[in-house]
N, C-alpha and C positions, 0 to 999 in steps of 0.2 A: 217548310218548317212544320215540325207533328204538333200532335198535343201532347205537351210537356205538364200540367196538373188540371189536372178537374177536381172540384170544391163540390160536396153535395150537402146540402141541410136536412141531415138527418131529420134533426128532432122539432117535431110536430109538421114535417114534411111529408117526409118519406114512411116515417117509424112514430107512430105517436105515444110517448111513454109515460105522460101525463095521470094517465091515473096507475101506473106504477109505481111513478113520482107521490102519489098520493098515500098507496100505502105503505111505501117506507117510510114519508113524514108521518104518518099516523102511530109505526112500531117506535121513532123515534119520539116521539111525542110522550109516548106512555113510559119512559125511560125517564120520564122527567113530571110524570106525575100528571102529563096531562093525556086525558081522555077522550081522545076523539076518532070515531072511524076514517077509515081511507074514504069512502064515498062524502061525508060531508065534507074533510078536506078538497076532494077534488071539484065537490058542486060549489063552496065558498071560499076557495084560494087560489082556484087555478090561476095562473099567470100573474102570481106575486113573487118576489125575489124571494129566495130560501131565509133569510133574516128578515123580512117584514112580516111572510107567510107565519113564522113562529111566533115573530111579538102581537101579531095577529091573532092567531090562537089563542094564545095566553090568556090576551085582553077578554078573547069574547067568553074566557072558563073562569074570568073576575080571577086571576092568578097573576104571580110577577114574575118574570125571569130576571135571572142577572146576567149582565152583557156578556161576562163566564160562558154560560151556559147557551148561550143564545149562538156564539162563536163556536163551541163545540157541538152541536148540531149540524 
């Protein structure tokens, strides 16, 4: 019997995208008024879900999103 599927984990395995991940939430961010670089993102959010990571920001820019907005990011 061969091998029939091999699984690879990419991401932050093989390919670390993380701070690419960073500054797309950062272009996305300013789309919404808030301000912040890809490098802070990436030094103070890494490895938060994409919806905490945002309400995360928000908070620390004393800003409020609406759940709207938070979902369309």
């Amino acid at each position: 019997m061969g091998l029939k599927l091999c699984l690879y984990d990419w991401d932050g395995t093989i390919a670390d995208n993380e701070y690419a991940l960073s500054e797309a939430v950062s272009e996305i961010c300013a789309q919404y008024g808030l301000i912040i670089s890809g490098d802070e993102v990436f030094l103070k959010y890494s490895g938060y879900g994409s919806e905490e990571k945002f309400k995360l920001i928000a908070q620390s820019l004393n800003k409020t999103l609406e759940p709207k907005h938070i979902s369309e990011m």
